[in-house]
N, C-alpha and C positions, 0 to 999 in steps of 0.2 A: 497727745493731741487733745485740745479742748474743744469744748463744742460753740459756736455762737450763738449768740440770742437767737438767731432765725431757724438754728436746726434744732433748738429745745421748742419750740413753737411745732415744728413737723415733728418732734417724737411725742410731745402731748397733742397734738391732731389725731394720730397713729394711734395712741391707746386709746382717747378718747373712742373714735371712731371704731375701736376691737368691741372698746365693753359695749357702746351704745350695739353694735351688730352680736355679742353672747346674750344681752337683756331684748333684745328684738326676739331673737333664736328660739331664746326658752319662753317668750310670753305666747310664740305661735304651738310650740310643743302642748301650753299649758291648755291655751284653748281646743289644741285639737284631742287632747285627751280628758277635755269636760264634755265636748262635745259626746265623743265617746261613750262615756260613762254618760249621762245622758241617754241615749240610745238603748246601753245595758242596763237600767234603772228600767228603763221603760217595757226592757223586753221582759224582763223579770217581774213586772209587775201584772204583763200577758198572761203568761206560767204560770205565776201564782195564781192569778183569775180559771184560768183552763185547769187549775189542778184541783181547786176547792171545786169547779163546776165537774169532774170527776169521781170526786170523792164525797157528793152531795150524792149521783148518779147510784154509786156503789153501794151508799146508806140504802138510799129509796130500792134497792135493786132486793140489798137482803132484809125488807123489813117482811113481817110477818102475811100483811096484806098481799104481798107480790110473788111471795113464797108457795105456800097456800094453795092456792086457785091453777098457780102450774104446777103443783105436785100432784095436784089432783086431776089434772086435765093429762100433761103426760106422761105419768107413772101410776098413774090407780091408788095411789095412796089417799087416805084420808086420816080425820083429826081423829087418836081414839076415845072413847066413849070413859066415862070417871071407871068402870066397871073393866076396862081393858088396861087400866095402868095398874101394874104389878110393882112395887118397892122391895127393892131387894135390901135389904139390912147388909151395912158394912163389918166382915166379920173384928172379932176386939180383937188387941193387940196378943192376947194367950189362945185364941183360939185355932191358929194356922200353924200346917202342920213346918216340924222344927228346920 
């Protein structure tokens, strides 16, 4: 059976019409996963900002100034004096025992 001019006309409508609706298909897929990413760009750029301001938190927390002043306050400790530090010498490599 051959086909006539009129039904080569409706089988290139038909593909035309398939690929025009697969390149429709993936341009809405594309956008909705820039979108996306978009969104995750953004959240991550959140995180990053709350994790430096954490980790800025944690410097300031353990520097010497902040240390200090609560060691002293709730444990009684204080700085010791040049006359309370004791050096202990590492012993050398032949001096422990075998």
């Amino acid at each position: 059976m051959r086909l006539k001019g009129r039904h080569w006309v409706a089988v290139w409508l038909v593909a035309f019409l398939a690929v025009t609706w697969l390149v429709y298909a993936r341009q809405t897929a594309a956008i909705h996963d820039a979108r996306e990413l978009n969104e995750i760009r953004a959240r991550r750029a959140n995180l990053e900002g709350h994790q430096a301001e954490l980790e800025r938190r944690v410097r300031s927390e353990q520097s010497r100034a902040v240390l200090v002043p609560r060691a002293q306050a709730k444990l009684g400790l204080h700085l010791p004096a040049d006359s309370e530090i004791i050096l202990v010498p590492l012993p050398g490599p032949g001096s422990g025992p075998p």
